[in-house]
Backbone as ProteinMPNN parsed JSONL, in Angstrom:
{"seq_chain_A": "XXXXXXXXXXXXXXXXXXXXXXXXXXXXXXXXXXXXXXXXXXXXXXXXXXXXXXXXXXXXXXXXXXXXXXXXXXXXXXXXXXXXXXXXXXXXXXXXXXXXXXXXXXXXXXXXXXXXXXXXXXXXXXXXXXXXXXXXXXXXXXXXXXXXXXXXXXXXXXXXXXXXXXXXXXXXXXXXXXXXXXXXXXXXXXXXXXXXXXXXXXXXXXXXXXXXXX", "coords_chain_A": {"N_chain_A": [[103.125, 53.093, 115.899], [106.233, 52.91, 115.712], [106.501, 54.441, 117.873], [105.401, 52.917, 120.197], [106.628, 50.748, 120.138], [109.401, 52.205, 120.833], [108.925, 52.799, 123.636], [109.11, 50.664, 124.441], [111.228, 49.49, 124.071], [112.449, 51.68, 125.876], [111.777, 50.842, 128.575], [112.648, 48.355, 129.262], [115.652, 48.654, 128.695], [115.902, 50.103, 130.929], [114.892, 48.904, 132.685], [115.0, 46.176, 133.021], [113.753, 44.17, 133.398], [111.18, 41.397, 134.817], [109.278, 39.269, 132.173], [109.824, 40.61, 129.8], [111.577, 40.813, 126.476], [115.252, 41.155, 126.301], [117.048, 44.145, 125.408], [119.61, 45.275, 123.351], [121.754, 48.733, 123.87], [122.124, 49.315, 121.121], [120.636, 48.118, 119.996], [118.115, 50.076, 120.749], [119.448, 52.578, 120.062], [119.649, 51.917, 117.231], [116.618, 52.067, 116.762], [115.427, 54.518, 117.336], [117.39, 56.135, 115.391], [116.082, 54.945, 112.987], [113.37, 55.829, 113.321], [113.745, 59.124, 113.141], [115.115, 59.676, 110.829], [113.697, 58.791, 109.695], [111.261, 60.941, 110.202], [112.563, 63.321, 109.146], [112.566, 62.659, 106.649], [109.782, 62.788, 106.054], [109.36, 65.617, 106.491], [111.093, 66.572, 104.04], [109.592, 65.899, 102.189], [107.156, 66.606, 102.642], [107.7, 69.911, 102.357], [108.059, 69.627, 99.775], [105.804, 69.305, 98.619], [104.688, 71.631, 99.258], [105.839, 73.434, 98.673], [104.613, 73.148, 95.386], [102.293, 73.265, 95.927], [101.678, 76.054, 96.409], [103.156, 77.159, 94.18], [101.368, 75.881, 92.216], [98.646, 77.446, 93.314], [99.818, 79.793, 92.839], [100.118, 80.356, 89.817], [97.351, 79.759, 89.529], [95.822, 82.088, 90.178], [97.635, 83.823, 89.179], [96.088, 85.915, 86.707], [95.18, 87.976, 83.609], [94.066, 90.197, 84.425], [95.324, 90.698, 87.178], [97.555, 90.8, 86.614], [97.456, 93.549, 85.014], [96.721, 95.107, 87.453], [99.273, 95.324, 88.572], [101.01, 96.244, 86.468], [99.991, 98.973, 86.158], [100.639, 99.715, 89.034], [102.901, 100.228, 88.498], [104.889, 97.981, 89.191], [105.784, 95.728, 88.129], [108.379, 94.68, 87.231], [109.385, 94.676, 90.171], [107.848, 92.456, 91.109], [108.443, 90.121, 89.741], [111.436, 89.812, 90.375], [111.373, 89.697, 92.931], [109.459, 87.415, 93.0], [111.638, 85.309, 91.769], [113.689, 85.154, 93.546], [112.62, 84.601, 95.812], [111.583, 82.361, 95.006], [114.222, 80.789, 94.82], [115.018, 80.785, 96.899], [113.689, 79.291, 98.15], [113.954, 76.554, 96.768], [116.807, 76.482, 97.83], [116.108, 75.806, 100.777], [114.539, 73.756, 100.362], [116.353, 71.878, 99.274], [118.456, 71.627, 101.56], [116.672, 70.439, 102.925], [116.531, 68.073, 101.872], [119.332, 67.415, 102.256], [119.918, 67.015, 104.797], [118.139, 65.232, 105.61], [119.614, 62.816, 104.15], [121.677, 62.836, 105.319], [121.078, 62.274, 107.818], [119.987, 59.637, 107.335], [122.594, 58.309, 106.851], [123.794, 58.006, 109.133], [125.801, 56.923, 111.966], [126.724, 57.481, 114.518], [126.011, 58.284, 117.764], [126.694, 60.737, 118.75], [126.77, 62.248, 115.916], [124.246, 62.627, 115.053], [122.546, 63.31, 116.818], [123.788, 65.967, 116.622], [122.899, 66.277, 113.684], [119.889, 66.316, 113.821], [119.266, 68.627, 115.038], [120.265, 70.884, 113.504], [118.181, 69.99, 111.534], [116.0, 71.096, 113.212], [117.046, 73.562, 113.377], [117.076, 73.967, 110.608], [114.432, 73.95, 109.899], [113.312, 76.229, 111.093], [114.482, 78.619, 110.463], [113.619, 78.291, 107.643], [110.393, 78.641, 108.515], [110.347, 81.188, 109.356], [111.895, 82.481, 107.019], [109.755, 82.677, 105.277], [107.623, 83.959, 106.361], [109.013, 86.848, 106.589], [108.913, 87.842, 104.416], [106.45, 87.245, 103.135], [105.664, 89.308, 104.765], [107.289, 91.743, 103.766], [106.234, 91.804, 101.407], [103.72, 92.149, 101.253], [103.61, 95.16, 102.671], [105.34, 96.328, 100.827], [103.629, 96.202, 98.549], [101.472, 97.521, 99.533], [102.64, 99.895, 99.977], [102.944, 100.798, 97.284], [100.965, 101.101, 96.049], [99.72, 102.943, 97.707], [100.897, 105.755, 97.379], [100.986, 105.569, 94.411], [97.672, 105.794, 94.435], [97.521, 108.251, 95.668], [98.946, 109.873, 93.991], [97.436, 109.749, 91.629], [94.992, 110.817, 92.084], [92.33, 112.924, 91.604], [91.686, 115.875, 93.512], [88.984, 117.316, 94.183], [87.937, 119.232, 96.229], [90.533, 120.228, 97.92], [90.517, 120.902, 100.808], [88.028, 119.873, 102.487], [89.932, 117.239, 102.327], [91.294, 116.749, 103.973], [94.128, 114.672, 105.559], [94.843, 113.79, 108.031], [96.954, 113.761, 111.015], [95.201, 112.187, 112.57], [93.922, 110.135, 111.03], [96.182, 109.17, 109.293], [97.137, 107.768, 111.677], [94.77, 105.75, 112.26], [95.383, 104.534, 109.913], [97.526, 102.972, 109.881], [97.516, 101.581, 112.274], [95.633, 99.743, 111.905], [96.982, 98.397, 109.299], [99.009, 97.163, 110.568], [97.82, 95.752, 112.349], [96.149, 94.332, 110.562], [98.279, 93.099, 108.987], [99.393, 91.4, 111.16], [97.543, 89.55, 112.038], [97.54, 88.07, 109.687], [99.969, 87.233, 109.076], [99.991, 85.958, 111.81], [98.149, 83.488, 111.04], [99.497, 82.704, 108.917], [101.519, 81.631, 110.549], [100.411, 80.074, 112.26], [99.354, 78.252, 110.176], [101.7, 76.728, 109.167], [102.886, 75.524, 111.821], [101.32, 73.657, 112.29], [101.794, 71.992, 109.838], [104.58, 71.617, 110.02], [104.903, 71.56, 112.724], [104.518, 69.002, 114.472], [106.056, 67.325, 113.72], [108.117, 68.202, 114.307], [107.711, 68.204, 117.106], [108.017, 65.907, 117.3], [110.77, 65.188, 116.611], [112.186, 66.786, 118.134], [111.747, 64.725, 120.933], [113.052, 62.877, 119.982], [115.367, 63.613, 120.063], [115.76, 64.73, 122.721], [115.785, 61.424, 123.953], [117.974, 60.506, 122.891], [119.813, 62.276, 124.117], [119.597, 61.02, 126.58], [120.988, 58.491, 125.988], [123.485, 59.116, 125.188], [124.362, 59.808, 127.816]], "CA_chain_A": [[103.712, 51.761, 116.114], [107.209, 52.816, 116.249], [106.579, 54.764, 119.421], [105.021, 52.352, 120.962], [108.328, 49.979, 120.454], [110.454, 52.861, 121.671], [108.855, 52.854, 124.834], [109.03, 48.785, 125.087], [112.75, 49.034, 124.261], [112.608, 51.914, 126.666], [110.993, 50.015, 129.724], [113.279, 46.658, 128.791], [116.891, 48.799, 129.22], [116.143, 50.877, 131.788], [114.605, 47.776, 134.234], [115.757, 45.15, 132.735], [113.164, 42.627, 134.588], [109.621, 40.956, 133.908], [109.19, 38.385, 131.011], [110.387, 41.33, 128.774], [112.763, 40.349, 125.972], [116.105, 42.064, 126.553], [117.197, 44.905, 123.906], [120.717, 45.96, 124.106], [121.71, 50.195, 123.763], [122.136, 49.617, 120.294], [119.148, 48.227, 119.011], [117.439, 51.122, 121.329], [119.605, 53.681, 119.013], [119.026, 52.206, 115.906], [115.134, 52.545, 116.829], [115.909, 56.21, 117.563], [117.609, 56.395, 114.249], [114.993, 55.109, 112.394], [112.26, 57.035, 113.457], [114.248, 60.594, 113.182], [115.302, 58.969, 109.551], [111.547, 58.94, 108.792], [110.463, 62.263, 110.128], [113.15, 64.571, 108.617], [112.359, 62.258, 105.374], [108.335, 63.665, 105.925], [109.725, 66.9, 105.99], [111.586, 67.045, 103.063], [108.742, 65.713, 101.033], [106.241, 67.878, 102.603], [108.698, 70.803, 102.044], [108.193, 69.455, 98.277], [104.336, 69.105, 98.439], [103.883, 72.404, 100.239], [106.123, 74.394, 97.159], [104.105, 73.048, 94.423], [100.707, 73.96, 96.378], [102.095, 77.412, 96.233], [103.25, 77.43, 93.207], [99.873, 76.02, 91.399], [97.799, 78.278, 93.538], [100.402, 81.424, 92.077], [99.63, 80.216, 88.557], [95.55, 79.938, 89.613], [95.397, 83.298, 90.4], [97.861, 85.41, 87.967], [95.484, 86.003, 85.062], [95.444, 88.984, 82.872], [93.534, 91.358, 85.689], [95.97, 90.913, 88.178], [98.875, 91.299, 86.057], [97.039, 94.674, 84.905], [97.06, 95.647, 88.119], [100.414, 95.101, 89.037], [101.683, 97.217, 85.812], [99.356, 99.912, 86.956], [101.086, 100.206, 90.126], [104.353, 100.273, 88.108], [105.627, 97.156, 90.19], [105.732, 94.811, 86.987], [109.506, 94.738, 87.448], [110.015, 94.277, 91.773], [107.194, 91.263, 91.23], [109.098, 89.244, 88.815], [112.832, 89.99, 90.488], [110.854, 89.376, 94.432], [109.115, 86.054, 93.127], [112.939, 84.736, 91.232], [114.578, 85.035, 94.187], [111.735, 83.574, 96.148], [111.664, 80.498, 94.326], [115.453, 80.256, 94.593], [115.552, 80.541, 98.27], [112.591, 78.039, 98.327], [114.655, 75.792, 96.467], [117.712, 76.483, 98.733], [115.459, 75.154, 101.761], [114.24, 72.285, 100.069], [117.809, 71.003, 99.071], [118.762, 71.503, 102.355], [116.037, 69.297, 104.186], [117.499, 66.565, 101.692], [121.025, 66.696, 102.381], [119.543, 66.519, 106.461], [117.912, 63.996, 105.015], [120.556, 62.378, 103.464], [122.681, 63.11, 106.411], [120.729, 61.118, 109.062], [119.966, 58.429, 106.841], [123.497, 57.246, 106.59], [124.621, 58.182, 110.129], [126.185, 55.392, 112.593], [127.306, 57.701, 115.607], [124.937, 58.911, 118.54], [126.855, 62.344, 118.466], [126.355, 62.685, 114.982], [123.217, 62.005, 114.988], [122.316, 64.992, 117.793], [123.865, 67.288, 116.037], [122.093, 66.033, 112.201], [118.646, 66.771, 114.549], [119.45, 69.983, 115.523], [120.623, 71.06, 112.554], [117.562, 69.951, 110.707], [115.437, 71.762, 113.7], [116.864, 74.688, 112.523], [116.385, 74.752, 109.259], [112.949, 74.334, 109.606], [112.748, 77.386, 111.957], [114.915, 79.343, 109.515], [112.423, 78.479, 106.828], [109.584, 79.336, 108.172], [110.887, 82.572, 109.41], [111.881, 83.024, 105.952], [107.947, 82.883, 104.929], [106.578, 85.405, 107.452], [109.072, 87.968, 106.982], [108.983, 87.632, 103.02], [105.567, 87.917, 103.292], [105.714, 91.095, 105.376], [107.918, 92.829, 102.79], [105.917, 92.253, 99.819], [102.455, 93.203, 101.728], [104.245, 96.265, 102.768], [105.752, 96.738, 99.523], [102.414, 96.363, 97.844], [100.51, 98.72, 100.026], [103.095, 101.395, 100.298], [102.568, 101.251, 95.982], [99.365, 101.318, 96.544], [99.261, 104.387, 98.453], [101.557, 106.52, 96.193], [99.832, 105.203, 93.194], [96.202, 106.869, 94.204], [97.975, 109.865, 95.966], [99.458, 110.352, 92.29], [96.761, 109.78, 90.265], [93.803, 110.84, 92.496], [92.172, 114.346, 91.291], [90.894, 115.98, 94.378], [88.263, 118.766, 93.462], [88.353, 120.576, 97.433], [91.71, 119.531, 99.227], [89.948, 121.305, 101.994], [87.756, 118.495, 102.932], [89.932, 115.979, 102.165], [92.742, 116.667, 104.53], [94.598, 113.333, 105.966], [95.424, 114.456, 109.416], [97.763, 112.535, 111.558], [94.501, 111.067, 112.907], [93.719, 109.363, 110.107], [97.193, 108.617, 109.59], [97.249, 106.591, 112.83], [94.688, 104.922, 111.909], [95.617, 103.769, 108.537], [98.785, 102.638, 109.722], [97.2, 100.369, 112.967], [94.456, 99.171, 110.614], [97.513, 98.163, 108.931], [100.103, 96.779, 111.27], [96.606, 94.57, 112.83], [96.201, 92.84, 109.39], [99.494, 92.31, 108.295], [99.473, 90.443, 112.467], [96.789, 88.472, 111.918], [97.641, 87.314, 108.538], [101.063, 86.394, 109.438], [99.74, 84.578, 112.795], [97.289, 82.581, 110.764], [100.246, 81.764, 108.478], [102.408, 80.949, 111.448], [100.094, 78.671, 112.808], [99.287, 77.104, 109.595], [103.239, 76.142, 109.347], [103.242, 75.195, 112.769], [100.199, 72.955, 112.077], [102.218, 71.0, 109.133], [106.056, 71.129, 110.714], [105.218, 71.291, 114.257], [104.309, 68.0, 114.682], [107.299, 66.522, 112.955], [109.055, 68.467, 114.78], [107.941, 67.931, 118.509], [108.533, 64.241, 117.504], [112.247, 64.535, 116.377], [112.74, 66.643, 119.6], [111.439, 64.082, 121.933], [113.614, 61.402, 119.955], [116.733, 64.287, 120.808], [115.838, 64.011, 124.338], [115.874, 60.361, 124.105], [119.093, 60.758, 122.568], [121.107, 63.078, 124.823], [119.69, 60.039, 127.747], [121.426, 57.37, 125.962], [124.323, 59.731, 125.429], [124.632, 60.017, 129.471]], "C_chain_A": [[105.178, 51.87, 116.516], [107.899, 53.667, 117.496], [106.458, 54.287, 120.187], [106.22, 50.452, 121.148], [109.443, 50.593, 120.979], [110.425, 52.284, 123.095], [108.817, 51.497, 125.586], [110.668, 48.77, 125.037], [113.106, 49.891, 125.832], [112.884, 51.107, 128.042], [112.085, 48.988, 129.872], [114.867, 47.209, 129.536], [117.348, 49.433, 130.096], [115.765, 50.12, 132.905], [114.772, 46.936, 134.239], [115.573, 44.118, 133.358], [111.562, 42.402, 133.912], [110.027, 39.984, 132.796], [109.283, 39.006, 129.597], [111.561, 41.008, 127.906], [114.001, 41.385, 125.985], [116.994, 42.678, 125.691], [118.794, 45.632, 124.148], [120.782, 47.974, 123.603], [121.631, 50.179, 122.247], [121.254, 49.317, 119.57], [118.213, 49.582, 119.631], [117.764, 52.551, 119.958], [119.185, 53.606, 117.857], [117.431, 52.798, 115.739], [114.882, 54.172, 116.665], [116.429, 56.443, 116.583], [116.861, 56.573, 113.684], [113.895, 56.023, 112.226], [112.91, 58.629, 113.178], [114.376, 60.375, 111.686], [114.051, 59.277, 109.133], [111.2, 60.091, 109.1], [111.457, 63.063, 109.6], [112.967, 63.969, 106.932], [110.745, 63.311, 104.941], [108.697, 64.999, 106.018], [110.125, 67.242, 105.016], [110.139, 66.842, 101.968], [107.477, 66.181, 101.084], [106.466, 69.753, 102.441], [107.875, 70.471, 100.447], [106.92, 69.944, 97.689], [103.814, 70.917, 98.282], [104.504, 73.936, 98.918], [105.206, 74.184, 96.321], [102.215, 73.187, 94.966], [100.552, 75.226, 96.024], [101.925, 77.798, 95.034], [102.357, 77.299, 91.928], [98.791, 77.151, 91.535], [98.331, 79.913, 93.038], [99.889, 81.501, 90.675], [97.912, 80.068, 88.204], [95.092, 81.563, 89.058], [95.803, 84.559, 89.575], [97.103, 85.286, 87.042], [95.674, 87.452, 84.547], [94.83, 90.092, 83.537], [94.49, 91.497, 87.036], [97.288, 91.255, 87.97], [98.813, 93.424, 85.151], [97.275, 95.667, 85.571], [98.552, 96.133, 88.391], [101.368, 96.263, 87.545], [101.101, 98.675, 86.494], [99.998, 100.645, 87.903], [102.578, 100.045, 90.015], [105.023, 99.007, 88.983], [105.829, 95.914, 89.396], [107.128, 93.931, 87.361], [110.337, 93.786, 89.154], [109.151, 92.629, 91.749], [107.901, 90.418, 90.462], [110.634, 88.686, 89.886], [112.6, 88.956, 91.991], [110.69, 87.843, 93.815], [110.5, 84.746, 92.416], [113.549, 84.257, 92.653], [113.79, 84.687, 95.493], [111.64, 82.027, 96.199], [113.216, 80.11, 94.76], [115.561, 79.888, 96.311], [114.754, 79.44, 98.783], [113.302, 76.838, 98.201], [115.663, 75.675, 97.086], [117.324, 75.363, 100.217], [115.341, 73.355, 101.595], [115.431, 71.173, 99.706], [118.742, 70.772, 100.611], [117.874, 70.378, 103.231], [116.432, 68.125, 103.166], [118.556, 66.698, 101.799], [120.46, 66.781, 104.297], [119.15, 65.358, 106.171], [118.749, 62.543, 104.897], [121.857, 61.745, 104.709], [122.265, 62.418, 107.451], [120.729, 59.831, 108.721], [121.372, 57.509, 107.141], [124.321, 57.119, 108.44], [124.571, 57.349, 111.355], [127.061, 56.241, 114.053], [125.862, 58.308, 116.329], [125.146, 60.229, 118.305], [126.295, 63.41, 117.436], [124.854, 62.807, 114.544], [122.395, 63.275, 116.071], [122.537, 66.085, 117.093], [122.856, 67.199, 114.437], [120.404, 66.614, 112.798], [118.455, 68.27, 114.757], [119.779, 71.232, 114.218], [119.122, 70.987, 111.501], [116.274, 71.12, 111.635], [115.623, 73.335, 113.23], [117.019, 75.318, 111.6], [115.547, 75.043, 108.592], [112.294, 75.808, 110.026], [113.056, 78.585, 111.194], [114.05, 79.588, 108.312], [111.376, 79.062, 106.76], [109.717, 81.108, 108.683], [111.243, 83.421, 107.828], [110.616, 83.529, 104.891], [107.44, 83.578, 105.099], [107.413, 86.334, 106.966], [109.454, 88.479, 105.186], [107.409, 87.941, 102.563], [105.286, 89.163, 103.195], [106.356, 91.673, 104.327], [107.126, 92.988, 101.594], [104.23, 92.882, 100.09], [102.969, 94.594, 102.108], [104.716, 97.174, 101.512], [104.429, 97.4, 98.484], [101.772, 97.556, 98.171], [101.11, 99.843, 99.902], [103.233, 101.68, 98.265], [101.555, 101.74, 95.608], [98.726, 102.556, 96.766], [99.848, 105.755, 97.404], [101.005, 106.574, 95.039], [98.809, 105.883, 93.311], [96.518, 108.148, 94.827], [98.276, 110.625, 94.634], [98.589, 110.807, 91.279], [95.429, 110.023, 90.561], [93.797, 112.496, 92.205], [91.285, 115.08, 92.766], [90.164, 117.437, 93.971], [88.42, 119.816, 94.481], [89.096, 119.615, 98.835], [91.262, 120.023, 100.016], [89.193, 120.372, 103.218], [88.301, 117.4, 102.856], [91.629, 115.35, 102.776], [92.711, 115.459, 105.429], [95.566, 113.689, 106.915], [96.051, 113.043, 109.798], [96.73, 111.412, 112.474], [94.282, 109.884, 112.523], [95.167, 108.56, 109.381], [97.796, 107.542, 110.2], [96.513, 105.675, 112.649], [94.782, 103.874, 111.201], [96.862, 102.746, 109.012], [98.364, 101.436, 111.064], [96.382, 99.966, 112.31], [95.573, 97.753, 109.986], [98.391, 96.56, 109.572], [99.11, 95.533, 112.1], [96.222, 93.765, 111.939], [96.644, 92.515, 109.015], [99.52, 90.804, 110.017], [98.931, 89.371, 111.794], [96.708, 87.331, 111.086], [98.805, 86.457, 108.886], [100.854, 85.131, 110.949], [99.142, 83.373, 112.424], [98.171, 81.753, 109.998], [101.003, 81.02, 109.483], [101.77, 79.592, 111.61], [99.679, 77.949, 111.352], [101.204, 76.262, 108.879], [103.692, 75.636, 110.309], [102.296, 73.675, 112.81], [101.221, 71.851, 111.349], [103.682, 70.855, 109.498], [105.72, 70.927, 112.202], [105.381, 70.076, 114.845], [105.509, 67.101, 114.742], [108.52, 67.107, 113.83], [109.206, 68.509, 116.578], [108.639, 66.876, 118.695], [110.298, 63.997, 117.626], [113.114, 65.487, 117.997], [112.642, 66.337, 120.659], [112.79, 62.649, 121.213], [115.19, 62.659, 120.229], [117.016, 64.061, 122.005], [116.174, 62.562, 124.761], [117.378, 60.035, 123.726], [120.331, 60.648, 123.637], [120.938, 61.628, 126.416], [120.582, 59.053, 127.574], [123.25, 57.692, 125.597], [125.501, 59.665, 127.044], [125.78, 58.817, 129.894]], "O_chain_A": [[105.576, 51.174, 117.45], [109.041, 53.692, 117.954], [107.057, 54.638, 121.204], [106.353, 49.542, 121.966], [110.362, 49.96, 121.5], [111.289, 51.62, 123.668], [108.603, 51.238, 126.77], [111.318, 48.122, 125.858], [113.711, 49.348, 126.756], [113.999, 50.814, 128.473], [112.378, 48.886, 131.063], [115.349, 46.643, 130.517], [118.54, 49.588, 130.362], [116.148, 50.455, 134.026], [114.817, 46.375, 135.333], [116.382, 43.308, 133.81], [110.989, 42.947, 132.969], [111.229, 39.948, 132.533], [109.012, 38.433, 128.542], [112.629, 40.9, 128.508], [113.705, 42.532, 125.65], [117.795, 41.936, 125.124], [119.018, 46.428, 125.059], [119.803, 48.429, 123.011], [120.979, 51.15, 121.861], [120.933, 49.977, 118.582], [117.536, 50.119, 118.754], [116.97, 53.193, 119.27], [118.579, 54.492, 117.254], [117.053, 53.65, 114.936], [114.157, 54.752, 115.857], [115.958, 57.558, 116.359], [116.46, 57.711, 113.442], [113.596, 56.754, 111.282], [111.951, 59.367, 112.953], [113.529, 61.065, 111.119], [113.625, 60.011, 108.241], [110.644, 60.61, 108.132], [110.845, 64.131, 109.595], [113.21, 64.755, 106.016], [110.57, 64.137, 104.045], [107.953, 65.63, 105.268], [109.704, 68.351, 104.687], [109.828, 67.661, 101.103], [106.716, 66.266, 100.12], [105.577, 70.605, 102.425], [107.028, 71.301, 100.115], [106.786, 70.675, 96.708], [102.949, 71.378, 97.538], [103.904, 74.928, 98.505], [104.564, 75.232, 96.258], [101.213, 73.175, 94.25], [99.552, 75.632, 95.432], [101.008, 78.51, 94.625], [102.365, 78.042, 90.947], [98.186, 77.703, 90.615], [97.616, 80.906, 92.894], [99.298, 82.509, 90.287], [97.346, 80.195, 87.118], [94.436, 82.018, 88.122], [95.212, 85.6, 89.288], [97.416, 84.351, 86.304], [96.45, 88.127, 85.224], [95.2, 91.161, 83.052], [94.305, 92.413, 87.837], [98.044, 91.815, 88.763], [99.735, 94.194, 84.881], [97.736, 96.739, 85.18], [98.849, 97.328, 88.393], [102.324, 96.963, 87.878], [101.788, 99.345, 87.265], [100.064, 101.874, 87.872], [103.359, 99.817, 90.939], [106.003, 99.458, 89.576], [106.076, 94.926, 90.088], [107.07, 92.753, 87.713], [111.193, 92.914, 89.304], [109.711, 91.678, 92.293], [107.708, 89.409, 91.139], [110.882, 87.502, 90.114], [113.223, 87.926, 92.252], [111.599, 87.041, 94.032], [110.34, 83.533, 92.549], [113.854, 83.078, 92.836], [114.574, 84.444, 96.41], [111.629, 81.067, 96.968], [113.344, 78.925, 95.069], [116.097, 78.892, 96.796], [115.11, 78.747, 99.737], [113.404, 76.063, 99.153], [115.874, 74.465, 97.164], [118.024, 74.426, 100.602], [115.721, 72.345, 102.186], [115.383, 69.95, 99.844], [119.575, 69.873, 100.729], [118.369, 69.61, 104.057], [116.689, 67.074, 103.753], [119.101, 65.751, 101.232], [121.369, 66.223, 104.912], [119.843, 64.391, 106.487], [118.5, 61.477, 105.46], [122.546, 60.733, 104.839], [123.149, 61.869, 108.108], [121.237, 58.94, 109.4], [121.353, 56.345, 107.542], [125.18, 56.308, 108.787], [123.477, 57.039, 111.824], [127.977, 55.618, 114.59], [124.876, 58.693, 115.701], [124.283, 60.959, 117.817], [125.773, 64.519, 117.559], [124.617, 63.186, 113.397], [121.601, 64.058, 115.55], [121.744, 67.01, 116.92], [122.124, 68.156, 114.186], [119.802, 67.372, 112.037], [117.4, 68.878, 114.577], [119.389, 72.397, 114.302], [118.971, 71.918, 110.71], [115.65, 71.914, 110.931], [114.746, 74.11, 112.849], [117.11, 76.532, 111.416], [115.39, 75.704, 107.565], [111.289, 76.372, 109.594], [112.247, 79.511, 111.128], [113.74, 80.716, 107.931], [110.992, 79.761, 105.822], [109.058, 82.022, 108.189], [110.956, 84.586, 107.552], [110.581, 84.423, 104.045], [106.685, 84.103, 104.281], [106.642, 87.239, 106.646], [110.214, 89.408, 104.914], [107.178, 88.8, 101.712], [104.9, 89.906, 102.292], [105.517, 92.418, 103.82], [107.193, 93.968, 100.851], [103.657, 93.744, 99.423], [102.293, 95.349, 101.409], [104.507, 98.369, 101.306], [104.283, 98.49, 97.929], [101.524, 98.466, 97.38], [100.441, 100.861, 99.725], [103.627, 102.797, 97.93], [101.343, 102.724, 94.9], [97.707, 103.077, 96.312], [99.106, 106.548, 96.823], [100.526, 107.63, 94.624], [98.667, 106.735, 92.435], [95.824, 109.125, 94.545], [97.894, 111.756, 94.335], [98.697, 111.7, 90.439], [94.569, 109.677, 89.751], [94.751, 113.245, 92.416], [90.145, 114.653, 92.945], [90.747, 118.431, 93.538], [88.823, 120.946, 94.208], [88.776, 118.947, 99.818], [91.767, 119.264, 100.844], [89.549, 120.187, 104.382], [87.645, 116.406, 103.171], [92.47, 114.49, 102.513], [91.682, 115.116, 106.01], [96.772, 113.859, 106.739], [95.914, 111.899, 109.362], [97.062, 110.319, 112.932], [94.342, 108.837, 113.169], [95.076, 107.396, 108.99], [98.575, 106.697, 109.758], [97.034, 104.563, 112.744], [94.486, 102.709, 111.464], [97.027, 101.714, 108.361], [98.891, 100.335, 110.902], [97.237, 99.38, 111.645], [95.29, 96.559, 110.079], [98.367, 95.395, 109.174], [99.65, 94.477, 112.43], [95.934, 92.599, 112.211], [96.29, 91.529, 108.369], [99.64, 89.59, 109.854], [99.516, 88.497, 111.154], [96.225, 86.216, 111.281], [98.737, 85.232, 108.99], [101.316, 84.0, 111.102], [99.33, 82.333, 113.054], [98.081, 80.526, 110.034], [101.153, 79.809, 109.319], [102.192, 78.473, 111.319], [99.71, 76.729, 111.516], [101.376, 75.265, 108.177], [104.823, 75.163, 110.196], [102.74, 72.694, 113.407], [101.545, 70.876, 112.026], [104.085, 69.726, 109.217], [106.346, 70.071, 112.826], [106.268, 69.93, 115.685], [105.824, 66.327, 115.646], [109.618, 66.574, 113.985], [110.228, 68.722, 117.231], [109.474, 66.621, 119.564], [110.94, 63.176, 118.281], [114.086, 65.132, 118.664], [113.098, 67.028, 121.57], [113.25, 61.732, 121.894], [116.14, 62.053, 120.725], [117.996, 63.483, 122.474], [116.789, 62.399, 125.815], [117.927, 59.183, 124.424], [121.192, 59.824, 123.943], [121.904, 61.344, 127.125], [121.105, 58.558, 128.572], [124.12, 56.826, 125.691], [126.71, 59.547, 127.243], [126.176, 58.724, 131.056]]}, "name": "protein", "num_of_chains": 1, "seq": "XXXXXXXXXXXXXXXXXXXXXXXXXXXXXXXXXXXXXXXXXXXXXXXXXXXXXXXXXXXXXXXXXXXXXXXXXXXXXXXXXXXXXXXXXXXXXXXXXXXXXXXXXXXXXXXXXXXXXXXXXXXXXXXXXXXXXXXXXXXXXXXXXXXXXXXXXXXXXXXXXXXXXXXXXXXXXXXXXXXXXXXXXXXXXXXXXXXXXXXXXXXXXXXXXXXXXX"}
């Protein structure tokens, strides 16, 4: 609905003819306010949603077998310190899409108002960048415990047969480097899935912007 009034204020100040009622630049901006106002608002509060999904489905899954593991592979310690400072930077994010928030809401210049957009664009991009490559370290982390761990504690009866040539090597390691991809693409796109949207919109109302800027 309030696209489909953009493009009537559009139409109205850019031809300014027909039995169209006539909208001056500033009701056009406020419209353009509004709407950017509302989608960096749906961000922050799917930002909110999208932590506490996380954070239920972390508390689903630790039970007393997975925390077993995780001593096991001596990593009791890096999992605790990794998921602290996790959460904190989570929380960093999320305080940030409300003061963008916060920051468009009250704002009464076009300029300001470009830059508050841009600004919130990339702190979504920053975010989820912060996801994927946070990810990657702790799958990495994991596996390379992983590996040490049964090298350590594996008894081999005839190392003869059970040599781990650089063939096998190569493979382990593209095996590897192909499911950490895939995992991280599937996360990408499911982050692109719940910000993208929100975020083509607020940079079509930028564009609309920098026109009324001109």
């Amino acid at each position: 609905m309030v696209d489909d009034g953009l493009d009537l204020l559009k139409k109205d100040w850019k031809k300014r003819e027909g039995s169209l009622p006539h909208f001056s630049y500033n009701e056009i901006y406020k419209l353009l306010w509004k709407r950017s106002s509302s989608i960096v608002k749906w961000i922050f509060i799917i930002s909110i949603a999208e932590f506490l999904f996380w954070a239920a489905l972390s508390i689903i899954l630790s039970d007393k077998h997975q925390w077993e593991q995780i001593e096991a592979l001596n990593m009791t310690t890096e999992v605790i310190v990794f998921s602290v400072i996790s959460y904190l930077i989570t929380f960093y994010f999320i305080f940030c899409f409300y003061k963008n928030y916060k920051r468009i809401s009250v704002t009464d210049n076009i300029k300001l108002l470009i830059k508050n957009i841009l600004k919130t664009r990339k702190t979504v991009k920053r975010y989820i960048g912060f996801v994927l490559i946070s990810n990657a370290v702790l799958i990495l982390f994991t596996l390379y415990k992983t590996i040490t761990y049964h090298v350590a504690n594996t008894v081999i009866e005839n190392p003869e047969t059970y040599e781990f040539d650089t063939t096998r090597w190569l493979i382990l390691i593209g095996m590897t480097i192909g499911g950490l991809g895939i995992f991280l693409g599937l996360l990408w796109l499911f982050y692109r899935l719940i910000y993208g949207i929100l975020l083509r919109r607020l940079n079509k109302n930028y564009k609309e912007l920098k026109k009324l800027e001109v």
